[in-house]
C-alpha positions in Angstrom: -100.8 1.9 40.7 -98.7 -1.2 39.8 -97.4 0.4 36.8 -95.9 3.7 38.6 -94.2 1.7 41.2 -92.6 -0.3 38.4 -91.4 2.5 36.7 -90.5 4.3 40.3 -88.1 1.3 40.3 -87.0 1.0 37.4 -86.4 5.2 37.2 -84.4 3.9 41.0 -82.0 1.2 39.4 -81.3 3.6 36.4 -79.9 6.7 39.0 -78.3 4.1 40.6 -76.2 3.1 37.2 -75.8 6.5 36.8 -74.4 7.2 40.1 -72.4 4.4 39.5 -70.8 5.5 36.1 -70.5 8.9 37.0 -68.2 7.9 40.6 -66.1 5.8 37.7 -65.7 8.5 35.8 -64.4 11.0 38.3 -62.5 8.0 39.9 -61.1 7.5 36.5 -60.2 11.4 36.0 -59.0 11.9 39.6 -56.1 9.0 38.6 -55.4 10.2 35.7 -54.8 14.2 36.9 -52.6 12.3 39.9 -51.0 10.5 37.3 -50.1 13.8 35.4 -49.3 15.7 38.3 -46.6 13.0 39.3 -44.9 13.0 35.7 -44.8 16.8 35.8 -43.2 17.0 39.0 -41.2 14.5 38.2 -39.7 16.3 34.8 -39.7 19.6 37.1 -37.6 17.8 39.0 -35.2 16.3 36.6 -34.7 19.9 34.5 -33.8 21.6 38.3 -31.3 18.5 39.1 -29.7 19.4 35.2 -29.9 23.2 35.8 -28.3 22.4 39.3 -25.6 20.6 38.1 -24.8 22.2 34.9 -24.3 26.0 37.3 -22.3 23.9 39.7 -19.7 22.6 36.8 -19.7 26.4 35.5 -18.8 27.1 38.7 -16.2 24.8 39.6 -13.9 25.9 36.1 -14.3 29.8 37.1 -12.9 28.7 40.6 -10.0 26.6 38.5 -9.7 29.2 36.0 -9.3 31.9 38.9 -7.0 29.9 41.4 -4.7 29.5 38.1 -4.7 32.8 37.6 -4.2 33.8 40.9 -1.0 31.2 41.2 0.8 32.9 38.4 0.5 36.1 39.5 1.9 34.6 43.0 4.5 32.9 40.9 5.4 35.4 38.8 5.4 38.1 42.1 7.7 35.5 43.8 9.9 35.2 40.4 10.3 39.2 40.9 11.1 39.6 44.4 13.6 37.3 43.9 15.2 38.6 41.1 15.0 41.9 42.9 16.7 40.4 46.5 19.8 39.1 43.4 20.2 42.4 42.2 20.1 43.9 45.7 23.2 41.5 47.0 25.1 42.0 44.0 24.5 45.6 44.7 25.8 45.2 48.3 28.8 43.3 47.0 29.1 45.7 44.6 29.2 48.8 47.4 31.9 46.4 49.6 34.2 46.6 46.7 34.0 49.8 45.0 33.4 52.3 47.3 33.9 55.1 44.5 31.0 54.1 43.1 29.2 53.9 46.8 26.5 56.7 46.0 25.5 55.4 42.6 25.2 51.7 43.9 22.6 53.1 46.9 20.4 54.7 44.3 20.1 51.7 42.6 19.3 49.6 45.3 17.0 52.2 46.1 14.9 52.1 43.0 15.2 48.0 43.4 13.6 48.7 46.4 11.2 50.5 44.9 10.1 48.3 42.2 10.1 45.1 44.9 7.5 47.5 46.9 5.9 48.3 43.5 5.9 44.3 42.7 4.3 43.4 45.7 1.6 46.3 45.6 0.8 44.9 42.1 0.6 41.5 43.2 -1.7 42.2 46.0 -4.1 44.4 44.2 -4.6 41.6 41.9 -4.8 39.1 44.5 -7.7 41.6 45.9 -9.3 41.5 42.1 -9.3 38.4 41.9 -10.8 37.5 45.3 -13.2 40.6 44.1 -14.2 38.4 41.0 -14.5 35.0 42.9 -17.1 36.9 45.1 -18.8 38.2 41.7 -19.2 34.3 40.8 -20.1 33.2 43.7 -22.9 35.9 43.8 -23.9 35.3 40.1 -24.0 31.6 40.6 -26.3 32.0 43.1 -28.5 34.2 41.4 -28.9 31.7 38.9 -29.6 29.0 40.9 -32.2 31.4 42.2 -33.2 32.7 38.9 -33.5 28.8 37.3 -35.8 27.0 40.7 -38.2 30.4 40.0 -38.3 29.6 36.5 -38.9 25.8 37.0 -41.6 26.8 39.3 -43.7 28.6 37.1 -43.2 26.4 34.5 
């Protein structure tokens, strides 16, 4: 009887060490997993915060690029009309001093009229292209924005 109690212990004390190595070992697997899980999220984090930034600066030159583009069309719509409103008062100076020539001067400022209305019809449909395009970029930035956090996710 002496014996099997001995051994009864002895079997005790041995699950016990077991019990004992085996709460390490998940103790020690459960860190390590955390541990992994915090890098990972961490690089997750890092690529989205480049990805972020690198659409933004894409973002910003289109705008620059644009807004250039749409000040020399203003620039060069301004340099137009104004070359149009010259040509107009030397027109009317022109009709003020030679009246023979009255009916020829008022179909000329006519068609300067015409092409200043043309000018500025031109200038505005670009304007409304170009506001078109920001849009465009605006939309597409955002979609890649969208497009990159999905991609970082499943990652």
């Amino acid at each position: 009887g002496g014996e099997v109690m001995v051994r009864l212990a002895q079997t005790a004390i041995a699950l016990d060490e077991l019990e004992e190595r085996c709460a390490a070992q998940v103790t020690a697997a459960s860190d390590a997993l955390a541990s992994e899980q915090r890098r990972m999220e961490g690089e997750t984090a890092g690529a989205l915060a480049d990805e972020r930034a690198r659409h933004e600066g894409e973002t910003v030159a289109l705008r620059r690029a644009l807004s250039a583009e749409m000040t020399q069309c203003e620039d060069e719509a301004a340099g137009a009309a104004a070359r149009a409103l010259d040509a107009m008062a030397m027109a009317s100076g022109a009709r003020a001093t030679a009246a023979v020539h009255g009916s020829l001067l008022a179909r000329e400022v006519s068609n300067l009229e015409k092409k200043v209305a043309t000018a500025q019809q031109h200038a505005e449909k670009h304007a409304r292209g170009l506001d078109e395009e920001m849009r465009l970029v605006e939309t597409i930035s955002a979609k890649a924005k969208a497009d990159s956090a999905a991609g970082a996710v499943r990652e």
